[in-house]
MARKE-104960 format. One record per atom (N, C-alpha, C): atom name; z, y, x; residue number from 0; residue in three letters. Coordinates in Angstrom, 1 decimal. Each point is the difference from the previous one (the first is absolute). Layout:
N
<rec><atom>CA</atom><pz>Z</pz><py>Y</py><px>X</px><seq>NUM</seq><type>ALA</type></rec>
...
//
This chain:
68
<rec><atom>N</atom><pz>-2.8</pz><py>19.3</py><px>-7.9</px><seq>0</seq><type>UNK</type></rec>
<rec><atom>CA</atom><pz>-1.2</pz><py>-0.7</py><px>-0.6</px><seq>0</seq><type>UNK</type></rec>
<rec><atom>C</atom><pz>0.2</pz><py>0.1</py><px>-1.5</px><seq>0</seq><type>UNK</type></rec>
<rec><atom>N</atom><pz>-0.7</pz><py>0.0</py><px>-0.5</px><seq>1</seq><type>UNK</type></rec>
<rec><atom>CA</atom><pz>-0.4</pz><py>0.8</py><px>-1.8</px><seq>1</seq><type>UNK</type></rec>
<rec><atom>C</atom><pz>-0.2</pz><py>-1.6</py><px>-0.6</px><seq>1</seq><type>UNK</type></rec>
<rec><atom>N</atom><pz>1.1</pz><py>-0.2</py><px>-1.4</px><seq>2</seq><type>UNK</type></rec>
<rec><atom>CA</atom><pz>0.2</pz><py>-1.2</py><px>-0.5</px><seq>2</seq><type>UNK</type></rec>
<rec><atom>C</atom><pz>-1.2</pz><py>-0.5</py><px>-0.2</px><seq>2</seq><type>UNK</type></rec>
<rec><atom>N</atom><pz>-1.4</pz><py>0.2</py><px>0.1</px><seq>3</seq><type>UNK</type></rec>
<rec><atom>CA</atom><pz>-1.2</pz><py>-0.5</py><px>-0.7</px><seq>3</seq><type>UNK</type></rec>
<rec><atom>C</atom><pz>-0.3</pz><py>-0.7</py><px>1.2</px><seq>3</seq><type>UNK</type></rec>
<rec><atom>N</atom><pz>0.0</pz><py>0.9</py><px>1.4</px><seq>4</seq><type>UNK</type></rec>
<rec><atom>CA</atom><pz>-0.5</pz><py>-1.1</py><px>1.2</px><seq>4</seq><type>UNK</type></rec>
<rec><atom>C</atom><pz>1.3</pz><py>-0.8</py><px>0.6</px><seq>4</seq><type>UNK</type></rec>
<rec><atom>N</atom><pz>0.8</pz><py>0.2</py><px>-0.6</px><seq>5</seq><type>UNK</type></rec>
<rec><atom>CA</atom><pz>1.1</pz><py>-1.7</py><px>0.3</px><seq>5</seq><type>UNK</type></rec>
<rec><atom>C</atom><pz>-0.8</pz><py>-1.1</py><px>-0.6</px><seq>5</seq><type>UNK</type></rec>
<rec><atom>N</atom><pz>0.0</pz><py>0.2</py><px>-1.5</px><seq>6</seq><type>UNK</type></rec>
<rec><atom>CA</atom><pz>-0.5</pz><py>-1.0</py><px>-1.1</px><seq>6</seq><type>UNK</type></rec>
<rec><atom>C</atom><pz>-1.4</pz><py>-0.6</py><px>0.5</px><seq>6</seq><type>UNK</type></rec>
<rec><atom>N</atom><pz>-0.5</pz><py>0.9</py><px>0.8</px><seq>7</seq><type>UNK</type></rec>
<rec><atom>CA</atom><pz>-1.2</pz><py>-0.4</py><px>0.3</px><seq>7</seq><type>UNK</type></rec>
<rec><atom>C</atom><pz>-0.3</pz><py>-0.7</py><px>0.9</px><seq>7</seq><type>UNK</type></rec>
<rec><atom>N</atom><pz>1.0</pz><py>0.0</py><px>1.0</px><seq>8</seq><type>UNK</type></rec>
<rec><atom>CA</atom><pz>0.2</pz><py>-0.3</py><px>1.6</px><seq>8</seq><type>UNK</type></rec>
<rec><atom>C</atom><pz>1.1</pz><py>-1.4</py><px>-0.9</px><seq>8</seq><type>UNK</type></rec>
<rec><atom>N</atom><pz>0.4</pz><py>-0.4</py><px>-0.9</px><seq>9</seq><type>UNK</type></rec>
<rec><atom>CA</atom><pz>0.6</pz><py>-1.1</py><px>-0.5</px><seq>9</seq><type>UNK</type></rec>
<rec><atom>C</atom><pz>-0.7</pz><py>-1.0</py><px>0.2</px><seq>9</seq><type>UNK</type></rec>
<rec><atom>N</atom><pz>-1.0</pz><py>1.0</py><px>-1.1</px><seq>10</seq><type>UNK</type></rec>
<rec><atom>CA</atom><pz>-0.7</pz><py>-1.3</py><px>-0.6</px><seq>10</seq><type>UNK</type></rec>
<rec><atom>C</atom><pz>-1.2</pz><py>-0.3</py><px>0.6</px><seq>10</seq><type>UNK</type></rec>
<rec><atom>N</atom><pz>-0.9</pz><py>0.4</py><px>1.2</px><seq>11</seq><type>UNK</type></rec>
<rec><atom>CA</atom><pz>-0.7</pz><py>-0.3</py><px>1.2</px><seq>11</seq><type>UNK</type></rec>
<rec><atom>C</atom><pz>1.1</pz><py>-1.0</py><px>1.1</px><seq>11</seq><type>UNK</type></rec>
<rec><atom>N</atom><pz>1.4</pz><py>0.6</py><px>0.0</px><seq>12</seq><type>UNK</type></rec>
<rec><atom>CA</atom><pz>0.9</pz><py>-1.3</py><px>0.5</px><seq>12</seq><type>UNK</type></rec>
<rec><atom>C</atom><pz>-0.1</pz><py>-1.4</py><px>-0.6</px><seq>12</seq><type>UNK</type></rec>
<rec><atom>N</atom><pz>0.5</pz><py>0.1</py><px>-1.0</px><seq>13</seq><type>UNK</type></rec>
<rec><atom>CA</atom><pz>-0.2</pz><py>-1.4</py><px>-0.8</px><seq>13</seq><type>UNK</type></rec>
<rec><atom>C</atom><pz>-1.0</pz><py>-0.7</py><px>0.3</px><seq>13</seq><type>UNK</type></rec>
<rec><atom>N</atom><pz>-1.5</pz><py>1.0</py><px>-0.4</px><seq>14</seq><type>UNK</type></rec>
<rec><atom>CA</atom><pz>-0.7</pz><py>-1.0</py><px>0.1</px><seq>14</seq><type>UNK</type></rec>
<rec><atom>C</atom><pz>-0.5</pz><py>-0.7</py><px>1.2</px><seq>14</seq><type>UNK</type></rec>
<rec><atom>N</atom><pz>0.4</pz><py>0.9</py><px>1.0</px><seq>15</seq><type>UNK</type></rec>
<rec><atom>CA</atom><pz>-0.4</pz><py>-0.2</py><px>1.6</px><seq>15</seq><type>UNK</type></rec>
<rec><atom>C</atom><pz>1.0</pz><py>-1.7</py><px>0.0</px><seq>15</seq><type>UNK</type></rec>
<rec><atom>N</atom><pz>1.3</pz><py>0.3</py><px>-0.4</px><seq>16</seq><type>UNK</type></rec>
<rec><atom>CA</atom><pz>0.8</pz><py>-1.1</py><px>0.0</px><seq>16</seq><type>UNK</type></rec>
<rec><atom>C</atom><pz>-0.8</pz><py>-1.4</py><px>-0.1</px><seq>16</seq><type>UNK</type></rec>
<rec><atom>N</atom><pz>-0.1</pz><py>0.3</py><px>-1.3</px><seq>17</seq><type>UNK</type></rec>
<rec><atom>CA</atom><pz>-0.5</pz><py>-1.2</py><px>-0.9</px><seq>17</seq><type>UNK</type></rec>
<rec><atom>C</atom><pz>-1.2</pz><py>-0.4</py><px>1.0</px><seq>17</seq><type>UNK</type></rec>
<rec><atom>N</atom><pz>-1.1</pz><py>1.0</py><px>0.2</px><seq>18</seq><type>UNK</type></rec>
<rec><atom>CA</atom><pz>-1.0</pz><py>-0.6</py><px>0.9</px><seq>18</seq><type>UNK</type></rec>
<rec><atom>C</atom><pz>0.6</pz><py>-1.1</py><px>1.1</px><seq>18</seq><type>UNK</type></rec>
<rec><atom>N</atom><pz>0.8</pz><py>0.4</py><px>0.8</px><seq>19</seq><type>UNK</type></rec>
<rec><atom>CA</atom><pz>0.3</pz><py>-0.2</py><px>1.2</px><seq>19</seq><type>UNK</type></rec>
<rec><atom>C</atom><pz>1.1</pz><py>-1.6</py><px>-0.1</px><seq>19</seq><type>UNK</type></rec>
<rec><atom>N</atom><pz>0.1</pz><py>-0.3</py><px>-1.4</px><seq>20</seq><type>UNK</type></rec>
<rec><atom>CA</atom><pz>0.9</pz><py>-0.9</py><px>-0.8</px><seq>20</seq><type>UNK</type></rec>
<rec><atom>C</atom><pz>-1.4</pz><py>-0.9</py><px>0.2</px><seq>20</seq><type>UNK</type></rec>
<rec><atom>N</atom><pz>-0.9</pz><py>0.2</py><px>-0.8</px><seq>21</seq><type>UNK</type></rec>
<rec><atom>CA</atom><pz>-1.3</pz><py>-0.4</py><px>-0.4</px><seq>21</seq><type>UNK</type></rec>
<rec><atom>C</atom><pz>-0.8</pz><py>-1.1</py><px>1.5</px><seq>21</seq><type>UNK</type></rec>
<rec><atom>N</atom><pz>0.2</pz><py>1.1</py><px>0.9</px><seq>22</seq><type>UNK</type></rec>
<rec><atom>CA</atom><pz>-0.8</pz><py>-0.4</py><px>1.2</px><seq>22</seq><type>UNK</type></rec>
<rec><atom>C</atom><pz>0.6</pz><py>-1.2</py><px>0.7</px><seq>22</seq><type>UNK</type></rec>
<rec><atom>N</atom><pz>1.5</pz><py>0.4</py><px>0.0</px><seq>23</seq><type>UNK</type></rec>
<rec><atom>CA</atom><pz>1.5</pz><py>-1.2</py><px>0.6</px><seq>23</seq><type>UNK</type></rec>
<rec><atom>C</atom><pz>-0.5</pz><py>-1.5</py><px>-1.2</px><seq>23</seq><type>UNK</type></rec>
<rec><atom>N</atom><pz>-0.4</pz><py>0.6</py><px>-0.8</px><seq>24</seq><type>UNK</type></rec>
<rec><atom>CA</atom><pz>0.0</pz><py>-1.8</py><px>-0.7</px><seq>24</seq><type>UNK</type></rec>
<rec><atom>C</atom><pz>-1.4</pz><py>-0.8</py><px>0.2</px><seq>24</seq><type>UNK</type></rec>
<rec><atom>N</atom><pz>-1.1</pz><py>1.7</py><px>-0.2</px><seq>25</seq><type>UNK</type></rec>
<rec><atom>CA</atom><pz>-1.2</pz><py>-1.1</py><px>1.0</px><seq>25</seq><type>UNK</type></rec>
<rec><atom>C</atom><pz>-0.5</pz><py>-0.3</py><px>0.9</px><seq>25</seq><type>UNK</type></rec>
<rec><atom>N</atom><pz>0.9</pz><py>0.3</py><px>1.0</px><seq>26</seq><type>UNK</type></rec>
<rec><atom>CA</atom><pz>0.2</pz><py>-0.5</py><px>1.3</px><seq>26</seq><type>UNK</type></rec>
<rec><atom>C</atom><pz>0.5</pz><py>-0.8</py><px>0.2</px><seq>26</seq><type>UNK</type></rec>
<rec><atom>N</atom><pz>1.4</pz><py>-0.3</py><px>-0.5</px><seq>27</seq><type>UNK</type></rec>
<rec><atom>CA</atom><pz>0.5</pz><py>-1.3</py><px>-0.2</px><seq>27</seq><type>UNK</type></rec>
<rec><atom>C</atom><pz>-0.5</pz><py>-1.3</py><px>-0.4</px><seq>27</seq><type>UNK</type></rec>
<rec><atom>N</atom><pz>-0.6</pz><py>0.4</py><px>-0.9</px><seq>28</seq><type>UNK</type></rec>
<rec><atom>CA</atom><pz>-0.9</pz><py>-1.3</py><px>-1.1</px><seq>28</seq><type>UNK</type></rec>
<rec><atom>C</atom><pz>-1.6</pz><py>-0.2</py><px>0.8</px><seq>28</seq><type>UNK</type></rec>
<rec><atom>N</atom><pz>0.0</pz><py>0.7</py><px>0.7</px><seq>29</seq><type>UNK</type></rec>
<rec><atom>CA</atom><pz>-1.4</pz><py>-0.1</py><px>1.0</px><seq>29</seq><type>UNK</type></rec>
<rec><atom>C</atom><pz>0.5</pz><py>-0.8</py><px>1.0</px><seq>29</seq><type>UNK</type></rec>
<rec><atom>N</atom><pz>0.8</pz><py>0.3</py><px>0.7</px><seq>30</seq><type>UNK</type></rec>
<rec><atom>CA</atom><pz>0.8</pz><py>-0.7</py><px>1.1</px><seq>30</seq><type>UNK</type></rec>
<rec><atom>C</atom><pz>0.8</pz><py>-1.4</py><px>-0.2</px><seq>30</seq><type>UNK</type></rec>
<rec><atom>N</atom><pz>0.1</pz><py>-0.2</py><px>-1.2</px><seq>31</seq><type>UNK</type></rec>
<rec><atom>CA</atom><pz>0.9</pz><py>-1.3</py><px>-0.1</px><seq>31</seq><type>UNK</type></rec>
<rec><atom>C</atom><pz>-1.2</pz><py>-0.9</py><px>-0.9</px><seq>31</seq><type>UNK</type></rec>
<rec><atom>N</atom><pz>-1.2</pz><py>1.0</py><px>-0.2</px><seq>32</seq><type>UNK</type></rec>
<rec><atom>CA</atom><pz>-1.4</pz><py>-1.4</py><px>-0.7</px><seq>32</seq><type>UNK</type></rec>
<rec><atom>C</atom><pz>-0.5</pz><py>-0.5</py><px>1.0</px><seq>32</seq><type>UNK</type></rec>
<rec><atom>N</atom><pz>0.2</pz><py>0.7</py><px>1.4</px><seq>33</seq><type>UNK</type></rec>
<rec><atom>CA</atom><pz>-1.3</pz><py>-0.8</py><px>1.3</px><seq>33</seq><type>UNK</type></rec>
<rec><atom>C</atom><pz>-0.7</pz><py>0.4</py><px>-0.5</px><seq>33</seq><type>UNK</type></rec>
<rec><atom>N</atom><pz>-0.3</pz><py>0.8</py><px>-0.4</px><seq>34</seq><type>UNK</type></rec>
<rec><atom>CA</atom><pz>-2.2</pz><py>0.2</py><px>0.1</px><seq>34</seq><type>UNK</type></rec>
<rec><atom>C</atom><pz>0.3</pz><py>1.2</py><px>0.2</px><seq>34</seq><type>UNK</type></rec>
<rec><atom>N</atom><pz>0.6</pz><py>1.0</py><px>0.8</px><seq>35</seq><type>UNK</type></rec>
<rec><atom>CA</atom><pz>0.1</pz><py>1.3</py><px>0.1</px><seq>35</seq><type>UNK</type></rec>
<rec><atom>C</atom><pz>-0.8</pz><py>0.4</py><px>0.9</px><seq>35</seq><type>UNK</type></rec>
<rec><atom>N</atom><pz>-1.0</pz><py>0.9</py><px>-0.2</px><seq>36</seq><type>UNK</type></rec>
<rec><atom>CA</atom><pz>-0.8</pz><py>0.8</py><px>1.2</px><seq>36</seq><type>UNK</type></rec>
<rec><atom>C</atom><pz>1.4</pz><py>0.6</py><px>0.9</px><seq>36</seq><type>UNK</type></rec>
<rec><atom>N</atom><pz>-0.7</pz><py>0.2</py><px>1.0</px><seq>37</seq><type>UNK</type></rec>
<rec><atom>CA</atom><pz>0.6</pz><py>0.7</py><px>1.4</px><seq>37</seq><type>UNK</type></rec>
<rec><atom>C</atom><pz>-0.3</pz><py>1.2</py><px>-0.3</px><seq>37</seq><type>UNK</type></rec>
<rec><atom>N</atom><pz>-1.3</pz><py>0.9</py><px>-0.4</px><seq>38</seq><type>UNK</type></rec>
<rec><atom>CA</atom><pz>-0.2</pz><py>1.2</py><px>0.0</px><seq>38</seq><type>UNK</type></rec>
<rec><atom>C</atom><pz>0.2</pz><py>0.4</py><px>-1.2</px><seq>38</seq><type>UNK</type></rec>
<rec><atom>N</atom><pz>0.3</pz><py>-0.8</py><px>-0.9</px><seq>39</seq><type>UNK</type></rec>
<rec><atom>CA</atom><pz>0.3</pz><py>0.7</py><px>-1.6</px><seq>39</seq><type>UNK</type></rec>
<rec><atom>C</atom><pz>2.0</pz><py>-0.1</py><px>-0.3</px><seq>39</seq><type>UNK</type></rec>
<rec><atom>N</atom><pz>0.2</pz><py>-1.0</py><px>0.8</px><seq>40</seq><type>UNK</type></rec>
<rec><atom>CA</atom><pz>1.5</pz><py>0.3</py><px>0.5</px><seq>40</seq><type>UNK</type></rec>
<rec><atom>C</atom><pz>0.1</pz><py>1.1</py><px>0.9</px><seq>40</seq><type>UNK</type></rec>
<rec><atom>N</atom><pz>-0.5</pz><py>0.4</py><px>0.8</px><seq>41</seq><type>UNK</type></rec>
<rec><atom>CA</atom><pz>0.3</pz><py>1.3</py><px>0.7</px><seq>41</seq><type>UNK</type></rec>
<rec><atom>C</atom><pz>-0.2</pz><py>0.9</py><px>-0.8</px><seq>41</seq><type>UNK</type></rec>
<rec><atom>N</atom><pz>-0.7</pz><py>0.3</py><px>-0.4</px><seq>42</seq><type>UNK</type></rec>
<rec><atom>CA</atom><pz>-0.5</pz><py>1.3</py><px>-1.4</px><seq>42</seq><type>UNK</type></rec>
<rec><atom>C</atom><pz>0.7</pz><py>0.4</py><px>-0.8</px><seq>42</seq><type>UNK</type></rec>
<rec><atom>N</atom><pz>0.8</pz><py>-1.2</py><px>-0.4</px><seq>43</seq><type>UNK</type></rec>
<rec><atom>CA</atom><pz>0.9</pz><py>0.0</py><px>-1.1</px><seq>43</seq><type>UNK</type></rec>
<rec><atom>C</atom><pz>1.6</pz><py>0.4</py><px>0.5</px><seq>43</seq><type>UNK</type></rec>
<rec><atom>N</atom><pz>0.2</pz><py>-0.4</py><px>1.3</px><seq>44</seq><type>UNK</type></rec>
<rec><atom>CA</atom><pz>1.0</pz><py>0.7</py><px>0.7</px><seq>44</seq><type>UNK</type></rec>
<rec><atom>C</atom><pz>0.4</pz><py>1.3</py><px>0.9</px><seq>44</seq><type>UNK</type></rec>
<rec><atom>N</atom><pz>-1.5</pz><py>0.4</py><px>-0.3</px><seq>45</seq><type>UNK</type></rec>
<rec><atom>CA</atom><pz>0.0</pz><py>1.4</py><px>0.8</px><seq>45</seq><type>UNK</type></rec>
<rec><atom>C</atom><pz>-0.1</pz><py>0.9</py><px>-1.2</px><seq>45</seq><type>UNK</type></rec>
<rec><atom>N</atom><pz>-0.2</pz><py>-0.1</py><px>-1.4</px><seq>46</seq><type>UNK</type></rec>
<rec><atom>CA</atom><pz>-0.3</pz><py>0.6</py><px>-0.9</px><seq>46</seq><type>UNK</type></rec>
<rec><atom>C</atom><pz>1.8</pz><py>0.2</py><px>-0.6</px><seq>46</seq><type>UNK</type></rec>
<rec><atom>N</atom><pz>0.5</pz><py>-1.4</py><px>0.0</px><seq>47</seq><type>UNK</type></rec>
<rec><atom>CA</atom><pz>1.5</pz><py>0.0</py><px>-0.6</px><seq>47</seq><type>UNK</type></rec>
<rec><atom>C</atom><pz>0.9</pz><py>0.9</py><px>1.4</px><seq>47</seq><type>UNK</type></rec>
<rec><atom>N</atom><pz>-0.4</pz><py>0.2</py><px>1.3</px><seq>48</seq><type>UNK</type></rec>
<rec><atom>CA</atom><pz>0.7</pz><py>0.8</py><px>1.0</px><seq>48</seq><type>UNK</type></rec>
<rec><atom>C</atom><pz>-0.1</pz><py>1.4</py><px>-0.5</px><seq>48</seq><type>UNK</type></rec>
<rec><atom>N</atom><pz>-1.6</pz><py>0.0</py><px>-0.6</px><seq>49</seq><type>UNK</type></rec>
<rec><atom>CA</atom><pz>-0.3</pz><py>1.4</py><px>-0.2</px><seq>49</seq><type>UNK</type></rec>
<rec><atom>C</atom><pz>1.1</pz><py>0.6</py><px>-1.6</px><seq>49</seq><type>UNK</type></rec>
<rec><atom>N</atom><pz>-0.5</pz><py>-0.7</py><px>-0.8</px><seq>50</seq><type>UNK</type></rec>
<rec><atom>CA</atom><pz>1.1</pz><py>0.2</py><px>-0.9</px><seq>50</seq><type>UNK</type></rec>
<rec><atom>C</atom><pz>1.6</pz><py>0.2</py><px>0.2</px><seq>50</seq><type>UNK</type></rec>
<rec><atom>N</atom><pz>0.3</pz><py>-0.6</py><px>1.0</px><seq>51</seq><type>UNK</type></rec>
<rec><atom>CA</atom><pz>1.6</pz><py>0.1</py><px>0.0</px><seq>51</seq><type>UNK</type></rec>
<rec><atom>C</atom><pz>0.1</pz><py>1.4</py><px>1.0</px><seq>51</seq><type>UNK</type></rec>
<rec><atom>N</atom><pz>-0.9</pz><py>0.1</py><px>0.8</px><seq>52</seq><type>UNK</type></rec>
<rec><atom>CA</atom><pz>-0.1</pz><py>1.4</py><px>0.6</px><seq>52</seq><type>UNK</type></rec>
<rec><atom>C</atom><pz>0.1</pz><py>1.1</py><px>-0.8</px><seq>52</seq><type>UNK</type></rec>
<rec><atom>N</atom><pz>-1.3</pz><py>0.3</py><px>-1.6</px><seq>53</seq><type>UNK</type></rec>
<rec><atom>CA</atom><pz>0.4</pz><py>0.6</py><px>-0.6</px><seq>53</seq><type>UNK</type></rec>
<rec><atom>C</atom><pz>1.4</pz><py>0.2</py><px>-0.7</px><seq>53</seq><type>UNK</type></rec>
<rec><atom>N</atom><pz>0.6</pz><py>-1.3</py><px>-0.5</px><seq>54</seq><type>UNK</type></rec>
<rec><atom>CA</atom><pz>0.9</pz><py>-0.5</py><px>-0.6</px><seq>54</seq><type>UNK</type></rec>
<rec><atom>C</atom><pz>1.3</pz><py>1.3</py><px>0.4</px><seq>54</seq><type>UNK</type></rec>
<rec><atom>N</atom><pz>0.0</pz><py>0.1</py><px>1.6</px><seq>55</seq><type>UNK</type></rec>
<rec><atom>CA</atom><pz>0.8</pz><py>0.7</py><px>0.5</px><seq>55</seq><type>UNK</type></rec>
<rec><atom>C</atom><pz>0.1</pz><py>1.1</py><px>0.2</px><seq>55</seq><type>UNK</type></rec>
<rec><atom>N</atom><pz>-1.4</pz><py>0.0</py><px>0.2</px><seq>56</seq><type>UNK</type></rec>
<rec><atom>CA</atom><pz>-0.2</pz><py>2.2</py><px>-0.3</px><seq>56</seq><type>UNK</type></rec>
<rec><atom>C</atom><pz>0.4</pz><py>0.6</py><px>-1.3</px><seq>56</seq><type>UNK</type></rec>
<rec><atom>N</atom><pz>-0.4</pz><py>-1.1</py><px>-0.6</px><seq>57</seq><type>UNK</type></rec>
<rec><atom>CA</atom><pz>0.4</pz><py>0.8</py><px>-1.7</px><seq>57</seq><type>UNK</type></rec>
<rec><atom>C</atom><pz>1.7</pz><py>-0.3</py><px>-0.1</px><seq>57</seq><type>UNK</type></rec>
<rec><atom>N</atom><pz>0.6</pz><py>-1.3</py><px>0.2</px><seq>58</seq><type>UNK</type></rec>
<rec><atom>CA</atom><pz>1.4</pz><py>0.2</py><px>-0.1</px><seq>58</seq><type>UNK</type></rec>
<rec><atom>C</atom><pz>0.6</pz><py>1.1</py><px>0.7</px><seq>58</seq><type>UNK</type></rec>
<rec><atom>N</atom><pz>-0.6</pz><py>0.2</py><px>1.5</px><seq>59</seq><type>UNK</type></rec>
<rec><atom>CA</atom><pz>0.8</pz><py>1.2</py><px>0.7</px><seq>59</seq><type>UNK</type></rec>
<rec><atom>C</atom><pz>-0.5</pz><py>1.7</py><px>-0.2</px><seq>59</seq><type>UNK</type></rec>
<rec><atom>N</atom><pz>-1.2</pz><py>0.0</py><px>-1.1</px><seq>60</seq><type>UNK</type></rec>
<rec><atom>CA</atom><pz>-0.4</pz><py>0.9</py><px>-0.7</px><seq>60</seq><type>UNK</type></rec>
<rec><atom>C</atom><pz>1.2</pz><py>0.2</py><px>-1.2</px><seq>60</seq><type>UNK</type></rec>
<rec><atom>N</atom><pz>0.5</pz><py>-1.2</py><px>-0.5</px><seq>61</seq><type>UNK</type></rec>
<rec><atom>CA</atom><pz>0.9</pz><py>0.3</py><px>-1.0</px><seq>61</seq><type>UNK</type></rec>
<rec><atom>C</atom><pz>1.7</pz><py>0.2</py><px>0.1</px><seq>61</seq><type>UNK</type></rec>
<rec><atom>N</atom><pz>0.1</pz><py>-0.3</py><px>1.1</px><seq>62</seq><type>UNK</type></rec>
<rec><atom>CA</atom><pz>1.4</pz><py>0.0</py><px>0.6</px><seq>62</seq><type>UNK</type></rec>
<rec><atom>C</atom><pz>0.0</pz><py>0.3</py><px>1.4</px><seq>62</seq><type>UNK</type></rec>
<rec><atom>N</atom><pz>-0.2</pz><py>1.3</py><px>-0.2</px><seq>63</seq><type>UNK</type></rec>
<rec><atom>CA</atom><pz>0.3</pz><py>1.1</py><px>1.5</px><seq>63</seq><type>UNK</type></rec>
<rec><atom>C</atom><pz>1.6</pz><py>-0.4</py><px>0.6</px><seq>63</seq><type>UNK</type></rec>
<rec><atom>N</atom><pz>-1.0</pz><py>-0.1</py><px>1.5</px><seq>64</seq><type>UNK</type></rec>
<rec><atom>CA</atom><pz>1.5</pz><py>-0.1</py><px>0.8</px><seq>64</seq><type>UNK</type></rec>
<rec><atom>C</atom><pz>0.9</pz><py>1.0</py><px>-0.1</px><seq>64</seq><type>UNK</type></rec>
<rec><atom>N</atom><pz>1.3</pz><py>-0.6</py><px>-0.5</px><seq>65</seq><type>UNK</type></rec>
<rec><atom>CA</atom><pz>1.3</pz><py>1.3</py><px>0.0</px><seq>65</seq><type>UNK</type></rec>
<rec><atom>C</atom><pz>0.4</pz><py>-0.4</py><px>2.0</px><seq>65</seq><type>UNK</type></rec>
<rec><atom>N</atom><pz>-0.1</pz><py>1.9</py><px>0.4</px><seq>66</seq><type>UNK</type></rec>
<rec><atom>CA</atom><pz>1.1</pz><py>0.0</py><px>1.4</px><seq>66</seq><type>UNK</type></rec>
<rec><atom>C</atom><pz>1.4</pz><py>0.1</py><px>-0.6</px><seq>66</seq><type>UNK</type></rec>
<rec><atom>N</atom><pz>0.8</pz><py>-1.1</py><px>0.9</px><seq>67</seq><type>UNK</type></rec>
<rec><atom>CA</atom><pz>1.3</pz><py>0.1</py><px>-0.5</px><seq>67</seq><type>UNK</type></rec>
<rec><atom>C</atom><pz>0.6</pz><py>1.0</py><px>1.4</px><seq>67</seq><type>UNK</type></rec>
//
């Protein structure tokens, strides 16, 4: 892979991160005010599943399995 699409695949990491940091705190803060919708809490957890799914295609895009 060509040093430009590492840097690039970084920094789409990061920010996937950060998102997925983002989602964990307002789900939290939804869930511990009591007034949390049921279907806007689901949304928000299927969206942060979906991010950590990318999360992992791009890490295993960046660190190819070595066969030992």
């Amino acid at each position: 892979m060509e040093s430009e699409e590492i840097r690039e695949l970084r920094a789409v990491l990061s920010r996937l991160k950060q998102e997925h940091r983002d989602l964990d705190s307002a789900i939290n803060a939804l869930e511990q005010s009591g007034r949390a919708d049921a279907l806007q809490l689901k949304r928000l957890k299927k969206k942060k599943l979906f991010l950590r799914d990318e999360i992992c295609r791009i890490e295993d895009e960046l660190l190819p399995d070595i066969i030992a």
